[in-house]
C-alpha positions as CSV (number, residue, x, y, z in Angstrom):
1,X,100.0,143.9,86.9
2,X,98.4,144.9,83.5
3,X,97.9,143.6,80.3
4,X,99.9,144.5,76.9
5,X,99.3,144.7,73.3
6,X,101.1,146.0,70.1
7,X,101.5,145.9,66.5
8,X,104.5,146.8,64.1
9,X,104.6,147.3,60.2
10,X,101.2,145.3,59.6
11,X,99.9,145.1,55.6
12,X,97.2,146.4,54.8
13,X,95.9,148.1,57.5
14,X,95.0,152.4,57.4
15,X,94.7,154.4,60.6
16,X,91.8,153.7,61.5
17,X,92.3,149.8,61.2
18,X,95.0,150.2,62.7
19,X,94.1,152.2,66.1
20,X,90.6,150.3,66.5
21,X,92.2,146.8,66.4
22,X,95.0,147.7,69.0
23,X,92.0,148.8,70.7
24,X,90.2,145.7,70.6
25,X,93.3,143.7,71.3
26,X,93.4,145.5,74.5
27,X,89.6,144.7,75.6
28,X,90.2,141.1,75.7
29,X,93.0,142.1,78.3
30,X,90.8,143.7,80.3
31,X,90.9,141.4,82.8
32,X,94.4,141.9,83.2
33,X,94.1,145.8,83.6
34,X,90.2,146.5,84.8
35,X,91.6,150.2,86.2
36,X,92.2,152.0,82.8
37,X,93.6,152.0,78.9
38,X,96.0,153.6,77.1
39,X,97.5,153.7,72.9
40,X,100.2,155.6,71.7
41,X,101.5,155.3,68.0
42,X,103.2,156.8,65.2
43,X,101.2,156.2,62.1
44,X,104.2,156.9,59.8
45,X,106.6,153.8,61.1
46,X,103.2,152.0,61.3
47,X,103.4,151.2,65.4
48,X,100.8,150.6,67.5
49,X,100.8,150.3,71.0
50,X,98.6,149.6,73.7
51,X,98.3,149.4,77.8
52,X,95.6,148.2,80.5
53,X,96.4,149.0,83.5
54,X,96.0,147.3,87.1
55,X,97.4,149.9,89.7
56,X,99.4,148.7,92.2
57,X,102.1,150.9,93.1
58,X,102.1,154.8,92.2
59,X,97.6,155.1,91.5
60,X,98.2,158.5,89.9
61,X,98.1,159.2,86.5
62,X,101.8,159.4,86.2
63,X,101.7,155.8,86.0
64,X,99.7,155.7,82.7
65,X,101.2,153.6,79.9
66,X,102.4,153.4,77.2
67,X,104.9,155.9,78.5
68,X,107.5,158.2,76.8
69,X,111.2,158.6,78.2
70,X,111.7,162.0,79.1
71,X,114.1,162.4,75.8
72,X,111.3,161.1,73.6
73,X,113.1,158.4,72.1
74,X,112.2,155.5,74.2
75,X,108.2,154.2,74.3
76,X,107.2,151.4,76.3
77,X,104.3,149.5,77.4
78,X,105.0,147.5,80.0
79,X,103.4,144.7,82.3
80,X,104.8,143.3,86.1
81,X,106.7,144.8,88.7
82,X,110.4,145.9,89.2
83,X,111.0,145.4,92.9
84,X,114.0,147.7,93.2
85,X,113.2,150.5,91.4
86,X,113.3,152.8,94.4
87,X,117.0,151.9,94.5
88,X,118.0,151.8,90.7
89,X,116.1,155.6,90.9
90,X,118.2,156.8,93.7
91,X,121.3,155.4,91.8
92,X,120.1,157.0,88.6
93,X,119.4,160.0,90.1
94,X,123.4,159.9,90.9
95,X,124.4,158.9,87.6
96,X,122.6,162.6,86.8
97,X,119.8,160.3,85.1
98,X,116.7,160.6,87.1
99,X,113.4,160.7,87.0
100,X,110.7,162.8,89.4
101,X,108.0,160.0,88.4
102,X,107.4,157.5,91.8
103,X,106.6,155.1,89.0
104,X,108.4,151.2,88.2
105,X,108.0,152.3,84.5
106,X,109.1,155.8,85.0
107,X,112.5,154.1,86.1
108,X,112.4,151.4,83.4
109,X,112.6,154.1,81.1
110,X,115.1,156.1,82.4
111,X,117.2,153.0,82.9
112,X,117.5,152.1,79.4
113,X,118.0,155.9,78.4
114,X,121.2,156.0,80.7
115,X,122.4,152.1,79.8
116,X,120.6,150.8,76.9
117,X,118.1,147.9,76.6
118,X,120.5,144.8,77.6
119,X,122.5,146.5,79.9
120,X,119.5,148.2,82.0
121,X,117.9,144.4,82.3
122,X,121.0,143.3,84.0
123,X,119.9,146.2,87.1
124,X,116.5,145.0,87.2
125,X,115.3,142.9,89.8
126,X,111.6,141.9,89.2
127,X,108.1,139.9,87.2
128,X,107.9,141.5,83.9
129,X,107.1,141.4,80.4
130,X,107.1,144.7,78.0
131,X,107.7,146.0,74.2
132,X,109.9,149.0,73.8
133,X,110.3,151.5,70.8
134,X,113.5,153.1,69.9
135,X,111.9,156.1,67.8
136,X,115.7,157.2,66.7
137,X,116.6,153.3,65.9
138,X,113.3,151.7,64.6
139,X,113.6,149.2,66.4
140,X,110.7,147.0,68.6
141,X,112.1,145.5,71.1
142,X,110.2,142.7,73.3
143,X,111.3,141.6,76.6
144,X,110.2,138.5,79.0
145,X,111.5,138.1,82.8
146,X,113.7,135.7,83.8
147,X,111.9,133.0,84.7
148,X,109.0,133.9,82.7
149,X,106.9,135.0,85.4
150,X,105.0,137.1,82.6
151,X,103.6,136.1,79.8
152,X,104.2,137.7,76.0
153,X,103.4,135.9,72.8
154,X,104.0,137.2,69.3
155,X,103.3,136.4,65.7
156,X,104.8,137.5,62.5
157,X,101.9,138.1,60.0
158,X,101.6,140.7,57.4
159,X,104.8,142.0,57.1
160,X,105.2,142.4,60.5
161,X,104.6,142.0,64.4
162,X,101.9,141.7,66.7
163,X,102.9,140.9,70.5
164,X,100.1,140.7,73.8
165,X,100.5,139.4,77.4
166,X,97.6,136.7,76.3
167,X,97.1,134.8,73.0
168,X,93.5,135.4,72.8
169,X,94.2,139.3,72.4
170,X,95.7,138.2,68.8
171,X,92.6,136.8,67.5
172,X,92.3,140.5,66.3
173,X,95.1,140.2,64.1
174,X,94.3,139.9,60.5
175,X,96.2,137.3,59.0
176,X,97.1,134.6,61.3
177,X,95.5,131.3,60.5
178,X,94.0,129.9,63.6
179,X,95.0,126.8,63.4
180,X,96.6,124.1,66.1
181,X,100.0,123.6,65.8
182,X,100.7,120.0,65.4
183,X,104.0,119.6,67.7
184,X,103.0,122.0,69.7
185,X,99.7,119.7,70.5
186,X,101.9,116.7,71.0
187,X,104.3,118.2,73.3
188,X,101.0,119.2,75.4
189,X,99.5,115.9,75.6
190,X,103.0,114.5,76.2
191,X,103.3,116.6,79.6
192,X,99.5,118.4,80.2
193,X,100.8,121.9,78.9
194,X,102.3,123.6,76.2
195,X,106.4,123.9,76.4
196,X,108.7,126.0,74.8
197,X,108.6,128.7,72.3
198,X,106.1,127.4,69.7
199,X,102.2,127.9,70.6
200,X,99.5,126.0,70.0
201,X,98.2,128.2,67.2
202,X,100.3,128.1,63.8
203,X,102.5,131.2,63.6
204,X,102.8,132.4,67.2
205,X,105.5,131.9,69.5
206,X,106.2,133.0,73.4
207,X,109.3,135.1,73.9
208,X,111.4,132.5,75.9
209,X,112.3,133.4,79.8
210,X,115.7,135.7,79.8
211,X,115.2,137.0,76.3
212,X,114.6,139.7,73.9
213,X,113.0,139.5,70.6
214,X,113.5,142.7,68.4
215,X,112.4,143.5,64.9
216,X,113.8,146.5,63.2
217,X,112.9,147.6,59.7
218,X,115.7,146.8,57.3
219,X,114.3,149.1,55.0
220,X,110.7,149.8,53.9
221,X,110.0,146.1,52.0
222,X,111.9,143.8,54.5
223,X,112.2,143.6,58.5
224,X,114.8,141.7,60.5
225,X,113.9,139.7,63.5
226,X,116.6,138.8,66.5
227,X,116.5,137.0,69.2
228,X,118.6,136.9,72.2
229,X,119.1,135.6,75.6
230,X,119.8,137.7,78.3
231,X,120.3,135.5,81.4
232,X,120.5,131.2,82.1
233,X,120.5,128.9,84.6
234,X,123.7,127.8,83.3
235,X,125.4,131.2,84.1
236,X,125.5,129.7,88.0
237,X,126.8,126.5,88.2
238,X,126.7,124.7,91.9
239,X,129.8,125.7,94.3
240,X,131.9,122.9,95.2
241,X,130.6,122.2,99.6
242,X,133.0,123.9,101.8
243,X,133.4,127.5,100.3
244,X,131.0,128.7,103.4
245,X,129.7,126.5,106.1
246,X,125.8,125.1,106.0
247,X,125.2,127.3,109.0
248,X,126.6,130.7,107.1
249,X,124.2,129.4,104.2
250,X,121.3,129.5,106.2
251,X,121.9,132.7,107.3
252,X,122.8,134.1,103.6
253,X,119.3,132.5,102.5
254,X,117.3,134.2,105.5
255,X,119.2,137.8,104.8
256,X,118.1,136.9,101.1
257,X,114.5,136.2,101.6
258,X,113.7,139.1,104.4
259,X,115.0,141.6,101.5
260,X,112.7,139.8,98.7
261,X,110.0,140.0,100.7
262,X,110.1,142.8,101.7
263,X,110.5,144.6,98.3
264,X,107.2,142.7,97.5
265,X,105.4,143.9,100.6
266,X,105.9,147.5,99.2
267,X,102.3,148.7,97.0
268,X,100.0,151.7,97.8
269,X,97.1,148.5,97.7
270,X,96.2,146.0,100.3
271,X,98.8,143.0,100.3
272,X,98.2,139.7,101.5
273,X,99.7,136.3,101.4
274,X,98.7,132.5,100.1
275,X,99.2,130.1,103.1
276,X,99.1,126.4,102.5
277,X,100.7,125.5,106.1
278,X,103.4,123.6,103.7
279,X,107.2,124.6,103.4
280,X,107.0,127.1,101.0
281,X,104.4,129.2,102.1
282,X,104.6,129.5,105.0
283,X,108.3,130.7,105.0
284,X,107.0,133.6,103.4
285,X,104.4,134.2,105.7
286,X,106.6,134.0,108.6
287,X,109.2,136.4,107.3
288,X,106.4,138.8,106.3
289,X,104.4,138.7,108.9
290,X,108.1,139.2,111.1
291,X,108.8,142.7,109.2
292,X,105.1,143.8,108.9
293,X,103.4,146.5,111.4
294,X,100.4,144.7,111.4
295,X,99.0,141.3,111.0
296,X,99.5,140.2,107.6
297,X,96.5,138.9,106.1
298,X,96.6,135.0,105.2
299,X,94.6,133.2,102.8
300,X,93.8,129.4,102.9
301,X,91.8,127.1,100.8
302,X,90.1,123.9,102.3
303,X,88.0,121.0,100.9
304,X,85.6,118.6,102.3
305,X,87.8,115.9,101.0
306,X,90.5,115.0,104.0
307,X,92.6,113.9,101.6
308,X,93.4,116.8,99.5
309,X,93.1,119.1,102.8
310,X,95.5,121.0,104.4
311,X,93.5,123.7,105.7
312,X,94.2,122.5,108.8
313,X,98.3,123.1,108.7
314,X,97.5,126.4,107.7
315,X,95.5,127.5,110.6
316,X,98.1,126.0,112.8
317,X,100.7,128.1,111.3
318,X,99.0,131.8,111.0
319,X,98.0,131.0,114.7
320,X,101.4,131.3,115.8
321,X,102.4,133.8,113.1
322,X,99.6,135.9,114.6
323,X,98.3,136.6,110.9
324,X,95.0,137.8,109.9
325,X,93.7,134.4,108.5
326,X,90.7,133.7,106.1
327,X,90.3,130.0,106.0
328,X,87.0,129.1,103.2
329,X,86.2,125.6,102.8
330,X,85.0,125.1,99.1
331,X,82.8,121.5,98.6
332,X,83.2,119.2,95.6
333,X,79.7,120.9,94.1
334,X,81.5,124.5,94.6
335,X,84.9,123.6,93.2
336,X,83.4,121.3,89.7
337,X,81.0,124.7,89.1
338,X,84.0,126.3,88.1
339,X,85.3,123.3,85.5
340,X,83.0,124.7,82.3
341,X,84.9,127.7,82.9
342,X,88.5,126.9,82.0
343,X,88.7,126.6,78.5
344,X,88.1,130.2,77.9
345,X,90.4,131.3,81.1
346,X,93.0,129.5,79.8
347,X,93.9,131.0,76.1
348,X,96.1,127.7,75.2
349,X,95.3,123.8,76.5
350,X,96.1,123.4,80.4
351,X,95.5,120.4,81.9
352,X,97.2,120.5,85.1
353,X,94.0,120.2,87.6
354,X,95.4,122.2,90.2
355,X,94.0,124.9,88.0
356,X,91.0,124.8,89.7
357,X,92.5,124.9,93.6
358,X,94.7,128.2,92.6
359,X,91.5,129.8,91.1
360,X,89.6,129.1,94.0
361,X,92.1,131.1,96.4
362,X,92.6,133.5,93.8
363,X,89.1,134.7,94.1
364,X,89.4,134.4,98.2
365,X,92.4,136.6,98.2
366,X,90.8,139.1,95.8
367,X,88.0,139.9,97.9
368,X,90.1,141.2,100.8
369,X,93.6,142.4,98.5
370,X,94.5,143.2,95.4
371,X,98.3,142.2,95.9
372,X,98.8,138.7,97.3
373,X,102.3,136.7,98.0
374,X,103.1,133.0,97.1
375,X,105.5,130.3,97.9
376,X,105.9,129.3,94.0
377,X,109.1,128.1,93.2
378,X,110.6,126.3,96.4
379,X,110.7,123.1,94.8
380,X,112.0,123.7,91.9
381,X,115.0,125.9,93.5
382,X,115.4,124.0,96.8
383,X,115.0,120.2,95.6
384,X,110.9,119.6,96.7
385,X,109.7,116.7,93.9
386,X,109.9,113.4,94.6
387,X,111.2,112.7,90.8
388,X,114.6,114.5,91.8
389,X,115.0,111.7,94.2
390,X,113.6,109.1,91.7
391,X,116.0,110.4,89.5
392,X,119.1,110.5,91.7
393,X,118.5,106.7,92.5
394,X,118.1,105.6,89.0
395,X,121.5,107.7,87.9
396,X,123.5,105.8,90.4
397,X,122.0,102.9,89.6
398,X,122.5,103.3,85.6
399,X,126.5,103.7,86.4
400,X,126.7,100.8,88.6
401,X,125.1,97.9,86.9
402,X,125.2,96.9,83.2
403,X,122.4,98.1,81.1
404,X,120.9,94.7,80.0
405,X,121.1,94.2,83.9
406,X,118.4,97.0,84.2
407,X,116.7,96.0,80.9
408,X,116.3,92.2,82.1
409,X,115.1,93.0,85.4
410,X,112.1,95.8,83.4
411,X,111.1,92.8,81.4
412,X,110.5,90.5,84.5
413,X,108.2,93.0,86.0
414,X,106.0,93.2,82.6
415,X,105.8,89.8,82.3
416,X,104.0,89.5,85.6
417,X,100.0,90.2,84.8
418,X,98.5,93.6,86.2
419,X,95.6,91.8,88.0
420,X,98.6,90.3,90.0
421,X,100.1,93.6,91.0
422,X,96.8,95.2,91.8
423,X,96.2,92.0,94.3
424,X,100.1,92.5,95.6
425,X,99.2,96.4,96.1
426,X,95.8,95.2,98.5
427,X,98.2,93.1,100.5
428,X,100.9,95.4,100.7
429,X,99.8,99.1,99.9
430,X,102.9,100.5,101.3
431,X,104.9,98.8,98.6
432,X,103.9,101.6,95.6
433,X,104.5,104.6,97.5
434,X,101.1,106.4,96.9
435,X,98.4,107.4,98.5
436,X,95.3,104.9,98.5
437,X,93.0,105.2,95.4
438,X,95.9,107.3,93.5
439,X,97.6,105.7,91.0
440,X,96.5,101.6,91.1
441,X,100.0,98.8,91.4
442,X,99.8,97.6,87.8
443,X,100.2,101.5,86.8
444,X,102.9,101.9,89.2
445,X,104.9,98.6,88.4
446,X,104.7,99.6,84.2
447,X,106.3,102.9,85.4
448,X,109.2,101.1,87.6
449,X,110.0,98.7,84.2
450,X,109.7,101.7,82.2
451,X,112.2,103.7,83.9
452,X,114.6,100.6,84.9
453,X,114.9,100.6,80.7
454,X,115.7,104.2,80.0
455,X,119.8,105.0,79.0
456,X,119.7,108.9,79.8
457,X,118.8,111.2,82.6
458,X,116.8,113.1,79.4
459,X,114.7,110.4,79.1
460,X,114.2,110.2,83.0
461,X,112.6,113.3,82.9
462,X,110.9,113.6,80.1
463,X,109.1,110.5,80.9
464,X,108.2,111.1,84.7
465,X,106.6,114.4,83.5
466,X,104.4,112.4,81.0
467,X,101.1,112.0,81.1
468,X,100.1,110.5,77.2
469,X,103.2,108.3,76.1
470,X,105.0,110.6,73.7
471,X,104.2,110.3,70.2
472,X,101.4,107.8,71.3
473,X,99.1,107.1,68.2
474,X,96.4,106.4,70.7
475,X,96.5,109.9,71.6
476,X,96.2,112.3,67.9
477,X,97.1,110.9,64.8
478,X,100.1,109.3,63.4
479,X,101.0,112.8,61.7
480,X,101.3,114.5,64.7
481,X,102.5,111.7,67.0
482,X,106.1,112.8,67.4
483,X,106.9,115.3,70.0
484,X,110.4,116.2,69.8
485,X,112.7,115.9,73.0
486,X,115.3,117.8,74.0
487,X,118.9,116.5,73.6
488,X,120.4,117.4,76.6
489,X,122.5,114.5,77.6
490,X,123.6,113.9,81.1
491,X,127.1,113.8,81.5
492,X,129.9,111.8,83.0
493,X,129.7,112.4,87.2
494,X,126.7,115.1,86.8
495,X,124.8,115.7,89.9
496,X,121.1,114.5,88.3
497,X,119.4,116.1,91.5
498,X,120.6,119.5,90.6
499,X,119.9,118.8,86.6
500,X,116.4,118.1,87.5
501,X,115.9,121.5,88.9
502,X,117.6,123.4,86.4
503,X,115.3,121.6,83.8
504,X,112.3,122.3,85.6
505,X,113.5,126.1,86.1
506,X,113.7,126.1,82.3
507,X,110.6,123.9,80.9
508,X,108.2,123.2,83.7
509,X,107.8,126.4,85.8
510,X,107.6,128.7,83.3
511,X,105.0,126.8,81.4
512,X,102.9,124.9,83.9
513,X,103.5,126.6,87.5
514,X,103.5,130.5,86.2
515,X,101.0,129.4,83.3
516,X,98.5,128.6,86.1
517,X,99.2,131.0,88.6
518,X,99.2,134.2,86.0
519,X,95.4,133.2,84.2
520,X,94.6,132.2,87.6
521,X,95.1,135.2,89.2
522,X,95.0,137.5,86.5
523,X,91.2,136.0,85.7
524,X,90.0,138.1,88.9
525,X,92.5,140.8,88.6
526,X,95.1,139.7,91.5
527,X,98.8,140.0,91.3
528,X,100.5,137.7,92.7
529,X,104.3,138.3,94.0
530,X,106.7,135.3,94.5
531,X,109.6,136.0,96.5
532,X,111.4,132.8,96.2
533,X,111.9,133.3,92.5
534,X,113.6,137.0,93.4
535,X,116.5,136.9,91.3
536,X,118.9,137.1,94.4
537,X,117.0,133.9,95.6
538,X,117.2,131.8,92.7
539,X,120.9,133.0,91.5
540,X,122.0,131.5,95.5
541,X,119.8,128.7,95.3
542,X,121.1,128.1,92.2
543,X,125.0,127.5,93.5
544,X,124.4,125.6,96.4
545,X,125.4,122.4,96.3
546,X,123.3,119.6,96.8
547,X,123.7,118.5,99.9
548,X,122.1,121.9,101.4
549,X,119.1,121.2,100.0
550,X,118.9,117.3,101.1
551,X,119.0,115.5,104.1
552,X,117.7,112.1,105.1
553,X,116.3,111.7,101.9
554,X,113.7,115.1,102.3
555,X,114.4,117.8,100.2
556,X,114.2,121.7,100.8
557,X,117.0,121.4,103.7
558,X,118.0,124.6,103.8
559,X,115.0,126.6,103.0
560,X,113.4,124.5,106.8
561,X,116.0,125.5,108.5
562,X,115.1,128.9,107.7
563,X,112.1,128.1,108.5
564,X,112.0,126.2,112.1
565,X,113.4,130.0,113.2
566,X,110.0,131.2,113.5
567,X,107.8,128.4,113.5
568,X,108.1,124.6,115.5
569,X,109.7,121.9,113.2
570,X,106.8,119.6,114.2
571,X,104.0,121.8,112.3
572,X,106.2,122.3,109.3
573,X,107.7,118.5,109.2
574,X,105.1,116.0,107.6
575,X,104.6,114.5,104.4
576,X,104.1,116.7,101.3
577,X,100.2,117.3,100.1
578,X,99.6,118.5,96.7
579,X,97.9,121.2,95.7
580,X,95.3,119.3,94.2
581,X,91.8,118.0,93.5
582,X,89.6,114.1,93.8
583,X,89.8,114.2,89.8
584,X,89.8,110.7,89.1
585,X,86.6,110.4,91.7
586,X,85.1,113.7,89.9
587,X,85.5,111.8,86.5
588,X,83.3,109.0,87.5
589,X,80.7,111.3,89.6
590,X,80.2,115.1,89.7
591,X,81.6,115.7,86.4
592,X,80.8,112.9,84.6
593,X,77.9,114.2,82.8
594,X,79.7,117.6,81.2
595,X,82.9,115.3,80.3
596,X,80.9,112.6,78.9
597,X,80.0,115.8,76.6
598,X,83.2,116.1,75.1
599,X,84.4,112.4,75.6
600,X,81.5,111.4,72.8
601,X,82.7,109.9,70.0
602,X,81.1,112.8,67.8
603,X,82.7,115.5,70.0
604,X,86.2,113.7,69.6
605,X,85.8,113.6,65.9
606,X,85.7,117.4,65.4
607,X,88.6,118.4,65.4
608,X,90.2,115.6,63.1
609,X,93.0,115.4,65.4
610,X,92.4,113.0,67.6
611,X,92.4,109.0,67.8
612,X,88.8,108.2,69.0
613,X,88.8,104.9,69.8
614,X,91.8,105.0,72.0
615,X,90.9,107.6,73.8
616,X,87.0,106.6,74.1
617,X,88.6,103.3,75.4
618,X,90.7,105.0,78.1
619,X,87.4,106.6,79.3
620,X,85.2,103.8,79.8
621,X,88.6,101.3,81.6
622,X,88.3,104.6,84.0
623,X,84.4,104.9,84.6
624,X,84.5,100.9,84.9
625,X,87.3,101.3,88.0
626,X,90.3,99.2,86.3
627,X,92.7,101.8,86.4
628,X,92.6,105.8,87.4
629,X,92.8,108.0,84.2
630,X,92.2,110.8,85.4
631,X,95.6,112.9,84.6
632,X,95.0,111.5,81.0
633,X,91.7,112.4,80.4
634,X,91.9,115.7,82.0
635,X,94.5,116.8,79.1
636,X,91.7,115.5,76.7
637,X,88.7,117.1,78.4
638,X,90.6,120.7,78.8
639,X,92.0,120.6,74.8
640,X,88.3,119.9,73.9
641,X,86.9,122.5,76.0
642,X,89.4,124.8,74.7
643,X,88.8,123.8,71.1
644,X,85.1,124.6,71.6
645,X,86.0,128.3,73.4
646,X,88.2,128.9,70.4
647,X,85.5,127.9,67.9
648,X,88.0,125.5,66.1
649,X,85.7,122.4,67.1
């Protein structure tokens, strides 16, 4: 894993300029690449471009970057891993287009000399983000994985481009105004992070999962930019049940997986594995610990809080596995030490708390491997969230009764005071579906009557990923209080199960799930490998239809199955713990003092952005117990904390 930087056609800017602020763009990667630098330019088409390097596979200098195809046309800088290079090699070296290099971006290059740029992405199987150079076209060429495993912003300023695998690595740039972008800050406190293209600063955007952005020089006063897609979840539409039978499905998945992970296992570095004792996880633990020659080495994370503990799982699993298992269990004091830190880990607002869990292991794993293996992606793939069920039930419902029918029934349970709720939930805690101390009845009852009200599957999903109301005034001001949704509509007989999934494929995995596990990892200078999101994985799970991934109203059928065929059903079959943290119990103790820091009312003001009274309100119904805020605040606390990082408060 490494860490990229670049610049193309910037004003203003001589040689010297030039090299030393691709050179400081690529310092505040460092991180990313602590083994080593590289640049590479040519002054006259004003390109700079810049590498740091994290060497995982092929340690020798061969594998130094930016790198040159062996015609001299092609340049690229390039950041991930492609897990079958060994094979596209050997089928290159058939095609009479080779390469003597042992090196993923040896191959890269020789790929797109024999094919071309779209063409060779279609071979590639892999995590990767990287810019290429045509010298003979003059064109820049900037390409994002599928799923957006890694990340790669750009920004047009100056005349030109500037691109790096981290947003903070552009603060070098000359030019860009660093300033929040309005919609982009309401789409993240609408859902906790920042979705889509636009980012939070004014002026630079992501390249989107599956696509290319290229800027070529139309002549020496103007440039064109384009931007294409080169793959989409709506390329693999669900097989109608009955093509194959369930059991040939199982055994398709399992032949699928074993080859994933093994082409992940492969690294000239120690490789170990994350290991929850939950479904995902430990699928990949057991298939790697099946084709591995020696123990595989497990990581697990506990806490002193039962609740949120699931060390024990783990241990039960790697005992049977036979793994090499490092369980560390982190107390409340260790795990709120690292809270301070996240606003300058985190180069945009992140307020999903599991943050803090995924650094934690991050920094276990590191100290034994530098390559590490995670379940990420089984529920999004194989049908793991409870909302997909949530969903599901509220579709059917929608096409059987009349609207006002669900409409008059939401109004009734508004009417009925919170107090009353809360009192119902005491008497009947089973009755809201969450854990004790979570979420309180009145909370939970406002949700039911909000989602009994909604017309579209859209607005399902929008709202049960929502954590401040969208456009909420309460939240930043009326200016900015309109976060625009997306208008996919849900259509006549569509299976809303499988639409969930796809949606989070597109929105939520690439920007909360890969957000988090990247800085996370990347922070201490671990790569982290998911093998569920291998492109064979994902394009199967992707077809199956529905009722392979559900039974008895648990999701993730298919993916147990494969499963229970190396470890008991009765460790692996149990309710579903998140990955989480006591954050609403933090708020009110531990970290009370440092939020109340940025909760002031003067701290609030700063920024100008932000409605203080609501939100000061919000903060003291939590501390006073009427109702867990936690989620809400959190958004708040890490948008200040970044504000402050970023010097913009």
């Amino acid at each position: 894993m490494c860490g990229i930087v670049g610049h193309y056609l910037l004003d203003r800017l001589c040689i010297d300029e030039a090299t030393g602020t691709t050179k400081r763009m690529a310092e505040r990667l460092r991180h990313r690449g602590p083994d080593g630098d590289g640049f590479w330019m040519d002054a006259t088409e004003r390109l700079y471009l810049g590498h740091r390097r994290l060497a995982v596979v092929d340690l020798s200098e061969q594998g130094r970057q930016p790198m040159m195809s062996a015609s001299g046309r092609y340049v690229v800088t390039f950041n991930g891993e492609i897990y079958n290079f060994e094979a596209l090699r050997a089928d290159l070296w058939k095609a009479g287009a080779g390469t003597n290099v042992r090196s993923d971006t040896a191959v890269l290059l020789a790929a797109i000399e024999h094919w071309g740029i779209c063409a060779a992405l279609s071979h590639l199987s892999g995590m990767f983000a990287f810019a290429v150079w045509d010298r003979r076209e003059r064109e820049l060429t900037l390409v994002r994985d599928r799923l957006g495993k890694k990340p790669l912003y750009y920004a047009l300023t100056g005349g030109g481009l500037a691109f790096a695998s981290e947003l903070r690595a552009l603060r070098e740039i000359p030019g860009i105004e660093w300033q929040v972008h309005p919609q982009a800050l309401a789409g993240y406190f609408g859902r906790g992070y920042v979705s889509g293209e636009q980012a939070i600063i004014r002026g630079v955007f992501k390249v989107a999962p599956g696509s290319l952005v290229t800027i070529r020089a139309a002549d020496r006063v103007t440039t064109d930019l384009i931007k294409s897609t080169y793959w989409s979840v709506s390329e693999y539409p669900q097989r109608s049940d009955g093509i194959v039978t369930y059991d040939q499905s199982v055994d398709e998945l399992e032949a699928i997986l074993r080859r994933a992970v093994a082409d992940r296992l492969v690294a000239d570095v120690p490789v170990g594995a994350f290991l929850s004792g939950g479904v995902d996880s430990s699928a990949i633990v057991a298939i790697a610990q099946s084709i591995a020659n020696r123990p595989v080495k497990t990581f697990t994370i506990g806490f002193d809080d039962p609740s949120f503990d699931e060390s024990g799982f783990a241990r039960d699993v790697a005992a049977i596995l036979g793994t090499e298992h490092t369980e560390v269990t982190v107390t409340d004091t260790e795990s709120r030490a690292i809270v301070p830190t996240l606003g300058a880990l985190f180069d945009e607002p992140f307020g999903d708390s599991s943050q803090i869990p995924t650094l934690l292991i991050s920094r276990i794993a590191r100290s034994a491997v530098t390559v590490a293996l995670s379940g990420d992606g089984g529920d999004e793939l194989f049908g793991g969230y409870s909302r997909y069920f949530i969903a599901e039930k509220l579709v059917r419902e929608m096409r059987r009764l009349p609207r006002f029918a669900g409409r008059w029934v939401a109004e009734i349970v508004r009417l009925v005071p919170g107090a009353l709720w809360n009192s119902i939930g005491v008497v009947a805690p089973g009755m809201f579906g969450s854990a004790p101390g979570t979420v309180r009845p009145a909370q939970q009852a406002l949700k039911l009557a909000n989602l009994m009200s909604m017309d579209s599957l859209d607005q399902v999903y929008c709202y049960l990923l929502q954590h401040w109301p969208v456009g909420a005034a309460c939240v930043f001001d009326d200016a900015l209080s309109s976060e625009a949704l997306s208008a996919t509509s849900m259509v006549p007989g569509q299976d809303a199960f499988d639409w969930m999934g796809r949606r989070d494929l597109r929105e939520y995995l690439p920007d909360d799930i890969l957000v988090k596990v990247d800085r996370a990892s990347m922070a201490v200078s671990l790569e982290v490998r998911a093998p569920l999101l291998d492109r064979e994985v994902v394009e199967f799970a992707l077809r199956l239809p529905t009722e392979a991934k559900v039974i008895g109203g648990r999701g993730k059928r298919i993916l147990r199955d494969v499963l229970y065929r190396y470890v008991p059903r009765e460790l692996i079959d149990r309710p579903k713990v998140g990955f989480g943290v006591p954050l609403d119990s933090w708020l009110r103790a531990g970290l009370r003092d440092w939020a109340e820091d940025l909760m002031s009312e003067a701290a609030l003001k700063e920024s100008g952005l932000l409605q203080v009274a609501s939100i000061r309100h919000v903060w003291q119904t939590h501390q006073a117990g009427r109702a867990n805020w936690g989620t809400r605040i959190w958004d708040v606390l890490m948008f200040q904390a970044w504000q402050r990082e970023q010097g913009l408060a």
